[in-house]
Every structure is written in C-alpha cells, then in structure tokens.
VMD Tcl script that draws the C-alpha trace (Angstrom):
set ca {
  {-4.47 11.68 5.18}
  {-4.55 9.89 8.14}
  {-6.01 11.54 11.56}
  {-3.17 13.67 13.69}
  {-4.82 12.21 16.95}
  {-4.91 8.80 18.50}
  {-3.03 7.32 15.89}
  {-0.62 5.05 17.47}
  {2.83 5.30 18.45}
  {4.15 3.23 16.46}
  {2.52 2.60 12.72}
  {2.90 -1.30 10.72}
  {4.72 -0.48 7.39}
  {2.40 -3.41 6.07}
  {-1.25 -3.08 5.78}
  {-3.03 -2.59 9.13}
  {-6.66 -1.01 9.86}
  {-7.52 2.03 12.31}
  {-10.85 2.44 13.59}
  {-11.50 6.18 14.82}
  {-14.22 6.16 17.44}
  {-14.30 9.85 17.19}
  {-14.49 10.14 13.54}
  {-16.68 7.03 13.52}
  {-14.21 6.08 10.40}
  {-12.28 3.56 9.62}
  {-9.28 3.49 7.13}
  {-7.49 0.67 5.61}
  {-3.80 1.63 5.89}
  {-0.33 0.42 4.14}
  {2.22 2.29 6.48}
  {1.31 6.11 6.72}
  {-0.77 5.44 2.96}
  {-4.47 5.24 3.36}
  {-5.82 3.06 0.62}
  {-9.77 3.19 2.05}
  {-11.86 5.62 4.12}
  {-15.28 3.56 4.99}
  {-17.92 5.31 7.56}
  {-18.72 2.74 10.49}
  {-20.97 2.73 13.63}
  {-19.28 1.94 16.86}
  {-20.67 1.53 20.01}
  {-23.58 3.55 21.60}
  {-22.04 3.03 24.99}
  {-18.71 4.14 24.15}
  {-15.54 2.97 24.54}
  {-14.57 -0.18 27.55}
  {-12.88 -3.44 27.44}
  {-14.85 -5.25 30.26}
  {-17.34 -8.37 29.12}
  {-21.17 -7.66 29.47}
  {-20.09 -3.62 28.85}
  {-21.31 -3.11 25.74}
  {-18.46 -1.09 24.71}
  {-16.05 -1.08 22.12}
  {-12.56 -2.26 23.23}
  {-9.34 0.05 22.68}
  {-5.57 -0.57 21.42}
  {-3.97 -3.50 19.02}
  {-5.90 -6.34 17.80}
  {-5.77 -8.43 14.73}
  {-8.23 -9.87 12.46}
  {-7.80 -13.53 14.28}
  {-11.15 -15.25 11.91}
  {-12.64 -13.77 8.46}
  {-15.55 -15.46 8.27}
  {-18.74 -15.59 5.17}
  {-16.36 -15.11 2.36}
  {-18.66 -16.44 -0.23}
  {-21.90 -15.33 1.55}
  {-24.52 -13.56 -0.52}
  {-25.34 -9.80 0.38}
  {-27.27 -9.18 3.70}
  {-26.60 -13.02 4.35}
  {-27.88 -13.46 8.21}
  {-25.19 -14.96 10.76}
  {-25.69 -16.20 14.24}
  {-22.97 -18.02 16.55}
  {-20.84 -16.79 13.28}
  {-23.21 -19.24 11.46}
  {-25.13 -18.09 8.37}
  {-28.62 -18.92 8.98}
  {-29.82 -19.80 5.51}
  {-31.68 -15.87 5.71}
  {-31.51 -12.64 3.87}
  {-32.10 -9.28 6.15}
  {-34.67 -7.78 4.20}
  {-36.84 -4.47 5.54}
  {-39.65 -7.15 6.54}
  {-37.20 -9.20 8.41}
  {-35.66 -6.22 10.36}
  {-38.88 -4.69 10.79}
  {-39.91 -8.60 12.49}
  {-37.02 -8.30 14.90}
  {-36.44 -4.47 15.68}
  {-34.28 -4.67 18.74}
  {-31.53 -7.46 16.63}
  {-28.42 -6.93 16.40}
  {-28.20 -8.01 13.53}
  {-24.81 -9.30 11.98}
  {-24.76 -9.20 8.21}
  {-22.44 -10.57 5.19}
  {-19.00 -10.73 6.63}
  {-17.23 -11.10 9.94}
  {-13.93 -9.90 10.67}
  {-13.64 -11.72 14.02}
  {-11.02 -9.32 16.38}
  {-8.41 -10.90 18.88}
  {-6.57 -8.51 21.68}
  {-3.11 -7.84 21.46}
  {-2.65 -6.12 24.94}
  {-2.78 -8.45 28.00}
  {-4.78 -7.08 30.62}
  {-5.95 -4.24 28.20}
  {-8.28 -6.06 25.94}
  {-6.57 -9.58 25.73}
  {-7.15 -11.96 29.26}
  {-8.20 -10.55 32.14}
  {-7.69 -7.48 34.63}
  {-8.69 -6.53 37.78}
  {-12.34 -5.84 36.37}
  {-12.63 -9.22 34.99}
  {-12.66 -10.31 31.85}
  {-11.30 -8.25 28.56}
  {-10.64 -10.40 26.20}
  {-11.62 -9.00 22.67}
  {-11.97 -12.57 21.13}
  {-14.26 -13.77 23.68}
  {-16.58 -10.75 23.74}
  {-17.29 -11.86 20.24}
  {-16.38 -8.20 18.97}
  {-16.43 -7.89 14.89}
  {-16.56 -5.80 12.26}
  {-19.60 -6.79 10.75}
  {-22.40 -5.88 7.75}
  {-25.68 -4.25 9.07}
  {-28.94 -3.45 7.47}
  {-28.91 -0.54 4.94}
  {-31.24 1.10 7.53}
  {-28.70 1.91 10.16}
  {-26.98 4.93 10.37}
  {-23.03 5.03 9.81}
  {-21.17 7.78 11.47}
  {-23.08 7.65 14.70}
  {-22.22 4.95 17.50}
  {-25.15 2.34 17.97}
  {-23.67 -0.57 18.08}
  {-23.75 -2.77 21.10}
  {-19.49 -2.91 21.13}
  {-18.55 -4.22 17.42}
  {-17.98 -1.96 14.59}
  {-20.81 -2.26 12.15}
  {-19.89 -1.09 8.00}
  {-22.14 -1.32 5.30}
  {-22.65 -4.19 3.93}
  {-20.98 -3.48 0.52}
  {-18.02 -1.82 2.45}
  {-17.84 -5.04 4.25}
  {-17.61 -6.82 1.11}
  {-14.62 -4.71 -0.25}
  {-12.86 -4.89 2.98}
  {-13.66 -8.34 3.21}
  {-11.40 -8.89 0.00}
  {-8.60 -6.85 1.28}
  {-8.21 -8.13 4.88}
  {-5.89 -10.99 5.54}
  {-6.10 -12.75 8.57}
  {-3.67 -11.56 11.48}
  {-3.89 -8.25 9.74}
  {-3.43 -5.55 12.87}
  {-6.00 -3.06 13.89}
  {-6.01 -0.19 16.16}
  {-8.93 1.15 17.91}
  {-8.50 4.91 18.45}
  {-10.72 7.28 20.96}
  {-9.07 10.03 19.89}
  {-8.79 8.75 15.79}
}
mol new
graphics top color blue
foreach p $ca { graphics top sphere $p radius 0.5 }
foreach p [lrange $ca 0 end-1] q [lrange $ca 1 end] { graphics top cylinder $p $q radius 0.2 }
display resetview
C-alpha cells in the first residue's frame, strides 16, 4: 500500500517510482499498484535542490539516462564510466571516504523549473547536472538510514531488478513526507 503522506497530487496511471525520504523506501508503482518495495539510503544532509548541497532534490523527475545495463555485479563507475573494477571489501576498505557508485545508474532529470530543473534565486538546481542517481553501493552500507552525499543509493541486486524494470523517461517523485 502506498504511503498516505507526501504522495503527490496527482499519481501517473503508468509506471512511475516514489522515493520516500522519510521511510528511506522506494516503491516501483503502476498507478495506485505497488509492484516493488526496495530499502534505499538517501542523503545524510537531507533534503535541498541547490548544487554543492549535498542534498537530495524534491518533486518530479524522470529517469533521463539508464546507464551499465550489461555491467557485472559491484561493477565500479566513474564520470558514469565503468572503470574496468569490482568493489570488493579490500577495495572499499582502500578508499573509505568513496562514494562509491556501483552496477547501475538511473541518471535523474528535473521536471520543475526553478524547483530542481534550471536555476533559482539560490543558483543552480538542476537535478541532471548535480549528477544525482539512483545507484548500487557496497553490501557494507546501511539501507534505511540517509548517508548518501544527495543520490539515492539501493543494493546492488535491487539495482539490478529495478534496472530491468525502469524505462527511460519513466517519472519519479521524491517525497519528504513519503
């Protein structure tokens, strides 16, 4: 059942994502149906749509880039590049303040000019060019807690599944409240 709070007002009868930052869930949705519940990290600053914030942006985005389909497990990415490498505990342990960005990218564009598409008053918001994601992350991290530094991080065999689910331009919400 979906969340009564911070869903928004008006729901996509096609399939569509919402990403609770409360619940530190997110569900993959057809209309009102949820067809997947997966836990996710969000960020450990909270919620903001400003670039350099660390945050995670609010509202309507889409999926504008899927990107790794046919990389292995753990597969390493930088610049959305895999990097030939395999996270592995050694390699995390190597590089403990990474971010690291495993398996597969869902790359997320704004919807809402001046929210988290273009710029405000503050500057920049655009979703796209904060290089915000829904990415894999190494077994080790905790889901259900916010850590991230703005993107929302899934395990990397949730990733996987969503992955395969996931057109692109598919909508998303991103819910305080959810």
């Amino acid at each position: 059942m979906l969340p009564s709070q911070g869903l928004p007002a008006q729901i996509p009868a096609a399939r569509w994502l919402l990403v609770g930052v409360l619940s530190q869930r997110l569900w993959l949705c057809e209309g009102n149906n949820i067809l997947a519940d997966y836990p996710i990290s969000t960020a450990l600053k909270g919620v903001g749509e400003c670039a350099g914030s660390e945050q995670t942006p609010r509202g309507w985005h889409c999926v504008r880039a899927r990107i790794g389909a046919d990389a292995p497990l753990a597969a390493v990415f930088r610049g959305r590049r895999p990097t030939g490498e395999i996270c592995t505990p050694d390699l995390s342990a190597q590089f403990p303040q990474r971010d690291w960005i495993l398996t597969r990218i869902l790359w997320l564009s704004g919807l809402e000019p001046g929210v988290n598409r273009g710029k405000n008053a503050q500057g920049c918001v655009d979703s796209m060019r904060r290089y915000i994601y829904v990415h894999g992350t190494p077994d080790s991290e905790p889901m259900g807690e916010p850590r991230s530094h703005g993107c929302i991080r899934m395990r990397n065999t949730d990733i996987v599944t969503l992955f395969d689910q996931v057109p692109a331009y598919t909508p998303v919400f991103i819910s305080e409240q959810a």
